[in-house]
N, C-alpha and C positions, 0 to 999 in steps of 0.2 A: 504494500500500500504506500502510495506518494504522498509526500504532504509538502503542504506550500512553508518552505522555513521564511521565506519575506514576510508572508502573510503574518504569522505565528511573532515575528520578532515585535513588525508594527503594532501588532495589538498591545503587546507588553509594553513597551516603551509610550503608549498613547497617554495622552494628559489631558481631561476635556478644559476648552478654554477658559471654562472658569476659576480655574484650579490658578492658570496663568497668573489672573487680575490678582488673588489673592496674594500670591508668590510676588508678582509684581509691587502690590503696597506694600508686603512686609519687608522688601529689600529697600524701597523710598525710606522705610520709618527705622531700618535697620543703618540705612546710610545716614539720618538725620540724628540720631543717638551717637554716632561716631566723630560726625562734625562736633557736637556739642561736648563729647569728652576732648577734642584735643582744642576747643576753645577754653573750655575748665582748664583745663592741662595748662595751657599757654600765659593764663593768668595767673596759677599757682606755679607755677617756674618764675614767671619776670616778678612776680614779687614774692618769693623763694615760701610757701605758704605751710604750715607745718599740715600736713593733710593726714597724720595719725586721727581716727575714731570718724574720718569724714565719711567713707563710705560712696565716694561721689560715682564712681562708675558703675554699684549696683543700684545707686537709689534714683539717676537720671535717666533709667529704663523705665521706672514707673511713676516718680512725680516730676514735678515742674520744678527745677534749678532756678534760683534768683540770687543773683550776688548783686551786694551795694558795694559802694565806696563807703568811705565813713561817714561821708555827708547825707548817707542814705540813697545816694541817685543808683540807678540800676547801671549796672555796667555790662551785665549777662542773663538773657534768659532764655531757658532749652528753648526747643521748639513745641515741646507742648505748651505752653505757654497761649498758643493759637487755640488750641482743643478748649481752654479751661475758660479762656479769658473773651476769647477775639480779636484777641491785638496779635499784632508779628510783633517778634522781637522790636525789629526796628521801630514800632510805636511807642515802645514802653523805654526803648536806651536812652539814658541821660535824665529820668523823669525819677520821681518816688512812689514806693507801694501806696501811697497816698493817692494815687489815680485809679486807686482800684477802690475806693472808697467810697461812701455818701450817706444819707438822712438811716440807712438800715443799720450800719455798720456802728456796736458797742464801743462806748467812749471809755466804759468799765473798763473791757480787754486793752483799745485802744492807749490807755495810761500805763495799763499793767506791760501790756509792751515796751512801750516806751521806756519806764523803769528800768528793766530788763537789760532794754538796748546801753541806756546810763549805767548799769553796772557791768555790763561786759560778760554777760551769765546769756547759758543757752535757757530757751524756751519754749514750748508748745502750746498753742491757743489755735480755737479755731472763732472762724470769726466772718460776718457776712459784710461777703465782699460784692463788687457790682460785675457783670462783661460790657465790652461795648457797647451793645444792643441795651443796657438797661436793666436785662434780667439780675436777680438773685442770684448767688452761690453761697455755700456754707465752704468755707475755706480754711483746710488744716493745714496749720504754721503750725513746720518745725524746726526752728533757726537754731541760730550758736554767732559768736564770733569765730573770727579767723585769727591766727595770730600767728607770725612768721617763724623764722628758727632764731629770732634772737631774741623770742618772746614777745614782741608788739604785736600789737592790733592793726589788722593789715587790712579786712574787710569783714562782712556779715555775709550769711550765705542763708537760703533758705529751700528749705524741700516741702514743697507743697501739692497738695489734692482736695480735691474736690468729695468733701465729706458728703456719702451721700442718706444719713441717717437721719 
């Protein structure tokens, strides 16, 4: 009995195309996780950043990266940043978490961070924040300062999600 080996191979090797689109987003979103750790990377090198207990390349797979200056302006935000917010990075650089505020958003938390930030002590609050469009989120902040290898304060960093409870 003959059997067709082309026939037999193509079948195994076949991928319906939707499998494609899938394969295709997860390497956009797998490329866009790697841009984001060597711009992390690139900031904790030029200002030599002690990155013991940061965790930054398992935790930028599943939330939103935000680093300040001291002055609190954004210097860096992943790219989910877009998913959570609406903004691209590029809307939110140079500006404060302060843009992600408004009439919803606890002035309680709002202090108790702020303190926080004055003592130089890591944090967790969650706290309602706004998107572009105006909607609500429930937003879990988990910051910390930065502090370099001669011991100063170099930046704040923050890992965040969108609390969905």
């Amino acid at each position: 009995m003959k059997t067709n080996k082309s026939k037999e191979v193509s079948h195994r090797n076949s991928v319906p195309i939707m499998a494609w689109d899938f394969h295709c987003e997860h390497l956009k979103e797998l490329k866009a996780i790697l841009a984001d750790v060597k711009k992390v990377n690139k900031i904790s090198s030029q200002f030599t950043w002690n990155t013991n207990n940061l965790e930054i390349e398992e935790r930028i797979k599943k939330e939103v990266v935000v680093v300040t200056d001291l002055d609190l302006k954004i210097i860096f935000a992943s790219n989910g940043i877009r998913r959570m917010t609406g903004y691209k990075e590029e809307e939110v650089l140079g500006k404060t978490p302060k843009m992600f505020q408004g009439p919803g958003t606890s002035k309680v938390v709002l202090e108790e961070i702020k303190e926080a930030i004055q003592k130089q002590i890591p944090f967790e609050k969650t706290i309602e924040n706004y998107r572009k469009d105006g909607r609500t989120y429930k937003c879990k902040i988990n910051a910390r300062p930065v502090f370099n290898l001669k011991g100063y304060l170099s930046h704040f960093i923050a890992f965040e999600s969108e609390d969905l409870d």
